[in-house]
C-alpha positions in Angstrom: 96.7 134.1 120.5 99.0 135.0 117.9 98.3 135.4 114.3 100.6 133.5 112.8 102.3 129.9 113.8 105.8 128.8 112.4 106.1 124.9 112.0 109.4 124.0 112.0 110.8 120.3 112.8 114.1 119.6 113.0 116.3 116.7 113.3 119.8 116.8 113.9 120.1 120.5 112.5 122.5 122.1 114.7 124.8 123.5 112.2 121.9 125.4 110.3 119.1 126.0 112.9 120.9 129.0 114.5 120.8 130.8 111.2 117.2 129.8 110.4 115.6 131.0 114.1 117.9 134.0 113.4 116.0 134.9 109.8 112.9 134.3 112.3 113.8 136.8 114.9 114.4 139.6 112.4 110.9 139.5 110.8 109.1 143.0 110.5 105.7 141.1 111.4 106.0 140.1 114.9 103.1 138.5 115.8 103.7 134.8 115.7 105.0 132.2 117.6 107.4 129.2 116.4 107.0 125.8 117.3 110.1 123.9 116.4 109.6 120.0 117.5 112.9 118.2 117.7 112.4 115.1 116.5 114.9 112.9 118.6 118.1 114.7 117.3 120.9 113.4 118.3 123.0 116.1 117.9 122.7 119.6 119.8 119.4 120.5 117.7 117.4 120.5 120.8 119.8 122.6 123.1 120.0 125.4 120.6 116.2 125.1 120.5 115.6 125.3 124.2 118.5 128.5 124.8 116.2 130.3 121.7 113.4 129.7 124.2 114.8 130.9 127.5 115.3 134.1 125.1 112.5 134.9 123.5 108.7 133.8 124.8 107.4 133.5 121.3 110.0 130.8 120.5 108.2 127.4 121.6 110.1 124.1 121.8 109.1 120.4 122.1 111.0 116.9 122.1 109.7 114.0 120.5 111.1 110.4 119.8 113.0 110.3 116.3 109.3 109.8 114.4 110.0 111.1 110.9 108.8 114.0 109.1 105.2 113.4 109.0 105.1 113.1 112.6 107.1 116.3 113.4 104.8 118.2 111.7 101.7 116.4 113.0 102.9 117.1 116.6 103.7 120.7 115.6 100.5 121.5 114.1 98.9 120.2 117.8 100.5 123.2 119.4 100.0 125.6 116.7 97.4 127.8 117.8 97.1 130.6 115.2 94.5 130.5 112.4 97.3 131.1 109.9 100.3 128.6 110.0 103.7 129.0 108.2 106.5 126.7 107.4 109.7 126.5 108.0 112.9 124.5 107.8 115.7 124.5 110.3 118.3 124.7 107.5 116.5 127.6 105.2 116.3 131.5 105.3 113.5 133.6 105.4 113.6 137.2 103.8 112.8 139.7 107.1 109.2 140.9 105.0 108.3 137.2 104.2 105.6 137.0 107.0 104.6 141.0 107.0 103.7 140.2 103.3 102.0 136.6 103.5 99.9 137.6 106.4 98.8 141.0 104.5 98.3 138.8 101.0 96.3 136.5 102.7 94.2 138.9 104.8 93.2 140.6 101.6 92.6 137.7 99.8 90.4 135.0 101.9 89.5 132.6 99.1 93.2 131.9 99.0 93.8 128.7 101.6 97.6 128.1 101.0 100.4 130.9 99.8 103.8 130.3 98.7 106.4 132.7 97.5 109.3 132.6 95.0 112.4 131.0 96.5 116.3 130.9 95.5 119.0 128.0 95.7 121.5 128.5 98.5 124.3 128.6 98.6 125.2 129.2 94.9 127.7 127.2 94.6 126.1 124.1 95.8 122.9 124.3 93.4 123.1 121.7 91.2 121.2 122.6 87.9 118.0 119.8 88.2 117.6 121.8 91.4 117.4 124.7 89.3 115.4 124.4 87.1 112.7 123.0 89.2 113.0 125.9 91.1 112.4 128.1 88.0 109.7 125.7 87.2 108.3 126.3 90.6 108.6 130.0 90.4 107.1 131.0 87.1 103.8 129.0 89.1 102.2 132.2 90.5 98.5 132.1 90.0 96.3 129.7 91.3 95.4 128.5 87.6 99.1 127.7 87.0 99.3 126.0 90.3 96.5 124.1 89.3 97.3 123.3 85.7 100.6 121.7 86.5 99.8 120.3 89.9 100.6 116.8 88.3 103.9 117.8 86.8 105.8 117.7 89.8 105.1 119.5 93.4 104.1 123.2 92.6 105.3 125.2 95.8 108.3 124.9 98.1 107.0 123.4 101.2 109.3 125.8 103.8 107.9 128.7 101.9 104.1 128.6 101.9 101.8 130.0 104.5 98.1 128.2 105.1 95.4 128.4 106.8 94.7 125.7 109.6 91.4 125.4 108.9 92.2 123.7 105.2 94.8 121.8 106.6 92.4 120.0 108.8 89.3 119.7 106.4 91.8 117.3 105.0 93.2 115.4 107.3 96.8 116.9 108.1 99.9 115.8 107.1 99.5 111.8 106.1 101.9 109.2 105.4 101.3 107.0 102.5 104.8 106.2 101.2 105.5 109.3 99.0 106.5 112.7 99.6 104.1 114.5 102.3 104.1 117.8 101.0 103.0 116.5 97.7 100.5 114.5 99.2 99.0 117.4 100.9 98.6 119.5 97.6 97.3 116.9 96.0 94.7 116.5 98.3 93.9 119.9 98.8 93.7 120.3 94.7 91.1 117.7 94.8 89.3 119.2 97.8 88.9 122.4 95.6 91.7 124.1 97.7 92.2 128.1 95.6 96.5 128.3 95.6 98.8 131.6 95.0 102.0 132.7 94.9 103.6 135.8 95.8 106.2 136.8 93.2 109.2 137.5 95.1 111.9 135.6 96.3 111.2 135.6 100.4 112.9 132.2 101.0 116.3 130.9 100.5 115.7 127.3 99.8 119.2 125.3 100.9 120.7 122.7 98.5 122.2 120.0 100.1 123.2 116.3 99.8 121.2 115.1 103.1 118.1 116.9 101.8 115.1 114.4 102.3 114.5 114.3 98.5 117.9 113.2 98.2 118.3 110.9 100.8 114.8 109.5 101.7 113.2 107.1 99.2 109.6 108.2 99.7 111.0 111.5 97.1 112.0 108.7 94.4 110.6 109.5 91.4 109.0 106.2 91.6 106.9 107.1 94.6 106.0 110.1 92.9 104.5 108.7 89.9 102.3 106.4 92.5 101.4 109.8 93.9 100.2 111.2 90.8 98.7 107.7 89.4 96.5 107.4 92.7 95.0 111.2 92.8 94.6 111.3 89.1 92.2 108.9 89.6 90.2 110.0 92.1 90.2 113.2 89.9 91.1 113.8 86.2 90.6 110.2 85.6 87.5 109.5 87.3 84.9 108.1 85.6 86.4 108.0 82.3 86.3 105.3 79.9 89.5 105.7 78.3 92.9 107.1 79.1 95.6 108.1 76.4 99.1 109.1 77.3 101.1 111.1 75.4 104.8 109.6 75.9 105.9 106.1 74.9 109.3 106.4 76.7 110.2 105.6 79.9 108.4 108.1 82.1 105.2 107.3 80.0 105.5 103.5 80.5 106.4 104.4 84.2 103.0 106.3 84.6 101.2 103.5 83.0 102.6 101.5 84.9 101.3 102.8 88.2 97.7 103.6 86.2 97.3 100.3 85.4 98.2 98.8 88.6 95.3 100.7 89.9 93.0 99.5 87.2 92.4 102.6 85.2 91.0 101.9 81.5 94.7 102.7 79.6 93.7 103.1 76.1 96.8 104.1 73.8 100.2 105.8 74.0 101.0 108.9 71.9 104.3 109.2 70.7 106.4 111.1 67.4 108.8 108.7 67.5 108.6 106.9 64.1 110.5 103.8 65.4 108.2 103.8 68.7 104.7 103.9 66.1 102.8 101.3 65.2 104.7 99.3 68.5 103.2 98.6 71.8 103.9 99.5 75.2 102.9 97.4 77.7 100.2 95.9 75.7 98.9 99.0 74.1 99.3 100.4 70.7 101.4 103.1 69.8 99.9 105.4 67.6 100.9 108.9 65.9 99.2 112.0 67.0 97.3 112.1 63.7 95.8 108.6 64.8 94.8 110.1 68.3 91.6 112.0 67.2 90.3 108.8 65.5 90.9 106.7 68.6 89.3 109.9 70.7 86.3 109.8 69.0 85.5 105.9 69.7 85.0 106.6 73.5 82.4 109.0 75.2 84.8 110.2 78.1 88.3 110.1 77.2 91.3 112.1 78.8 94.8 112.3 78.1 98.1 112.4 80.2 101.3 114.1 78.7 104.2 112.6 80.0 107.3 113.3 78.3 110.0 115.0 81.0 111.8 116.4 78.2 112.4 119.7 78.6 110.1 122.0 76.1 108.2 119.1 75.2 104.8 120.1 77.5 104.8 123.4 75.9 105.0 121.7 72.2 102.0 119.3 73.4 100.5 122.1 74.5 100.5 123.5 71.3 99.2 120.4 69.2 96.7 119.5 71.4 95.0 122.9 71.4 95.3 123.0 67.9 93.0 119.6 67.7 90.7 121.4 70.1 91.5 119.6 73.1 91.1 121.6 76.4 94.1 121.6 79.1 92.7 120.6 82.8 89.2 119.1 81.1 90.6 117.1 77.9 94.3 116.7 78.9 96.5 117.0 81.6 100.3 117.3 82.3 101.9 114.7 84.0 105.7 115.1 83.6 
């Protein structure tokens, strides 16, 4: 059995896959096998996968019916036989120490159930700058208190650059489709499942920009979907059992969010906003009040929490730094959610 499986589905990839099983072949840890699963390419995706197999035994390929996504990886994880599983894209590049120091991070670290790494935007010239900064978003997350504090801000790791271990993946319940983005999903429900994240802080991945990239061209990455993402495990975490929720953010991606909250019947108490011509307002039905109101609202309920949801950029960091001044507690009192 090897130590390490390589999940990698691909559909209709033939003009990247070459150089992606090529970053595989050259990795200075060679204990692993990959599973690539075509999923119904159309293309010559699954001939390039089946010569890389004739050539090399621990290159494994399988054909599937065009499924989507979710069930690429589902029917990849069935082969998968190692305890450690890593993923892959067929259109990304792996750094030739990524799996030599994933495996040796996670062997040295057991509480740790899922490992990214720092990635970089390729090629340069087609990195548009939201993809950017996201991914300098994503890489300043390295510790598995970051991961965790902005877990509802957007997705925290670069799916085709972590490394996990099976066994967390099954405890809950693989890769599931629920109309949103899958790898989101997944860390969403491994956050609430208690799940410990980390982050190696180098860049190991190039992670390619392109205009057919699923969160560009399917509409379970809209940011729509997301915010039903966030709205349906906040409440089954942060929000659960509380008796009054505030969000910081009358604007659009504040009335978005409470939108989706209050479609699933969460107790939306207030919005939180600077803006003078937004105060003393409402927002779908609720008050607008100014953050030296929010402490005298606060105190009216015995479990309150609130959600910051301004996507300006800077803006979390200057809620940060007024809500900690009233003595309110990131990731027990408040939470980030744009």
């Amino acid at each position: 059995m090897p130590q390490l499986s390589v999940l990698m589905p691909c559909y209709n990839a033939a003009q990247t896959v070459t150089e992606a099983l090529e970053s595989l072949a050259q990795q200075s840890f060679t204990d692993f096998e990959v599973i690539s699963i075509d999923d119904g390419s159309n293309d010559e995706t699954l001939q390039i996968l089946q010569a890389w197999s004739e050539r090399d035994g621990r290159f494994c390929c399988f054909s599937q019916p065009h499924g989507g996504i979710i069930a690429a990886l589902n029917a990849g994880m069935d082969s998968c036989r190692a305890p450690l599983v890593a993923r892959m894209d067929a259109d990304d590049h792996c750094h030739p120490q990524r799996f030599e120091k994933q495996v040796a991070y996670l062997e040295a670290h057991p509480q740790i159930a899922v490992l990214g790494c720092q990635v970089a935007g390729f090629p340069p010239q087609a990195v548009r700058e939201g993809f950017r900064i996201y991914i300098s978003w994503q890489n300043a997350l390295l510790s598995d208190a970051d991961i965790r504090r902005e877990m509802f801000v957007e997705s925290p790791l670069s799916h085709p650059s972590v490394v996990f271990r099976r066994e967390w993946l099954e405890r809950v319940g693989s890769y599931q489709e629920h109309g949103w983005a899958e790898d989101y999903d997944l860390w969403l429900r491994l956050y609430l499942a208690e799940a410990r994240f980390a982050k190696l802080p180098e860049i190991l991945l190039e992670w390619r920009e392109s205009p057919l990239r699923l969160t560009r061209i399917d509409s379970r990455y809209s940011v729509e979907n997301f915010l039903r993402a966030k709205a349906t495990y906040l409440m089954r975490g942060p929000l659960l059992n509380r008796d009054a929720v505030f969000i910081w953010g009358a604007g659009m991606m504040g009335r978005r969010l409470g939108k989706q909250l209050g479609r699933l019947g969460v107790p939306l108490a207030a919005f939180i906003d600077i803006d003078p011509k937004k105060i003393g307002r409402t927002r779908r039905g609720l008050p607008v009040l100014s953050t030296n109101q929010l402490m005298d609202w606060w105190g009216r309920f015995s479990s309150p929490v609130l959600l910051a949801a301004v996507g300006a950029r800077g803006a979390r960091q200057l809620i940060r730094q007024q809500l900690t001044g009233m003595g309110l507690r990131e990731g027990i009192d408040w939470w980030g959610a744009a």
